[in-house]
C-alpha positions in Angstrom: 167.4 42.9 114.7 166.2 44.1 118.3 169.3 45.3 119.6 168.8 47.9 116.3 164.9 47.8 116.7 164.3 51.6 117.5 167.1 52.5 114.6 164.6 50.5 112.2 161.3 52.1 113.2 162.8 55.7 113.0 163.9 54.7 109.5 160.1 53.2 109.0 160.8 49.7 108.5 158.6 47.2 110.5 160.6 44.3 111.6 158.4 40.7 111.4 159.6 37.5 111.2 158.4 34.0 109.7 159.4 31.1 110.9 158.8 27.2 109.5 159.8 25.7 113.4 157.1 24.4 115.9 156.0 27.0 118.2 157.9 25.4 121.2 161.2 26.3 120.9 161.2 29.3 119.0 159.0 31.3 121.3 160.6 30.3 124.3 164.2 32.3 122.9 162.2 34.6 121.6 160.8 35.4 125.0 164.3 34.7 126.6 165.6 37.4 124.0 163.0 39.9 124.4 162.1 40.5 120.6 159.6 43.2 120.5 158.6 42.0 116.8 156.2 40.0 115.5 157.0 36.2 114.9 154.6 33.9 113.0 155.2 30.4 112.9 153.9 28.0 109.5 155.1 25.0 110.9 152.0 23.1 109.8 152.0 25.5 106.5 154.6 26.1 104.4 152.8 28.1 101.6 154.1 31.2 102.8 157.6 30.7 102.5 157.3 28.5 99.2 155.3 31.9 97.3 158.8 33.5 98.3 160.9 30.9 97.1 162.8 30.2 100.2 161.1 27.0 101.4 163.5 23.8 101.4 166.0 25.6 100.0 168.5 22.9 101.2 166.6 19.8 101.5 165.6 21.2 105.3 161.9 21.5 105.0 162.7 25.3 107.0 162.4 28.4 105.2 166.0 30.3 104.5 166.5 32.6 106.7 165.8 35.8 104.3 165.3 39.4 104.2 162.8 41.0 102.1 161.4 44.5 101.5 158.1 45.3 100.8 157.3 48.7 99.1 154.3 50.0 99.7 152.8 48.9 97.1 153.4 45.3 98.1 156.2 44.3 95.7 159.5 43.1 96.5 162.0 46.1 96.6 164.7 44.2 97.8 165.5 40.9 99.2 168.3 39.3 100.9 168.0 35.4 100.5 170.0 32.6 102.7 172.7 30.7 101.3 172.7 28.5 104.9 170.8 28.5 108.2 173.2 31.2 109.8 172.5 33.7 107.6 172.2 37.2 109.2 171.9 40.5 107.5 172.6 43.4 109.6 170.5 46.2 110.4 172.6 48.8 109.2 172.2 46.8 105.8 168.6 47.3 105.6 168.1 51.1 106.8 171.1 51.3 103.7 168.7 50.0 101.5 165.2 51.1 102.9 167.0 54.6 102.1 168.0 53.9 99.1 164.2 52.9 98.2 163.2 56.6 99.1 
């Protein structure tokens, strides 16, 4: 997602991510990567992933890594959901369908 960052905010998608890991390792490769997003972490609260339906997906306790997004009116427009850990959408993906979503 950064190495398309710019691509995404011209298109008017805001990038932030959720994660279910400690604080500790997380933020130290998000520092060594650079990300210029948001990341929240919910290690010690899980609520936010569960209202999704992408907590514990596969006995884990971790959120799926998903995709979702959010219209403006705060529904789901389209979502993208894990079926393992290394899950990646690709940018190009999302503009595709942030596009389509007019």
């Amino acid at each position: 997602m950064q190495r398309s960052l710019d691509e995404l905010d011209a298109s008017g998608v805001q990038v932030l991510a959720i994660s279910t890991d400690n604080l500790e390792g997380p933020a130290s490769l998000a520092a060594a990567q650079g990300y210029e997003f948001p990341i929240l972490y919910t290690s010690l609260d899980s609520s936010i992933p569960e209202e999704y339906g992408v907590f514990d997906l596969f006995g884990d306790g971790l959120a799926s890594a998903s995709v979702f997004l959010i219209d403006k009116n705060g529904e789901i427009a389209w979502q993208s959901i894990g079926l393992n850990y290394t899950h990646q959408v690709e940018a190009a993906e999302i503009i595709d369908q942030v596009e389509k979503l007019g």
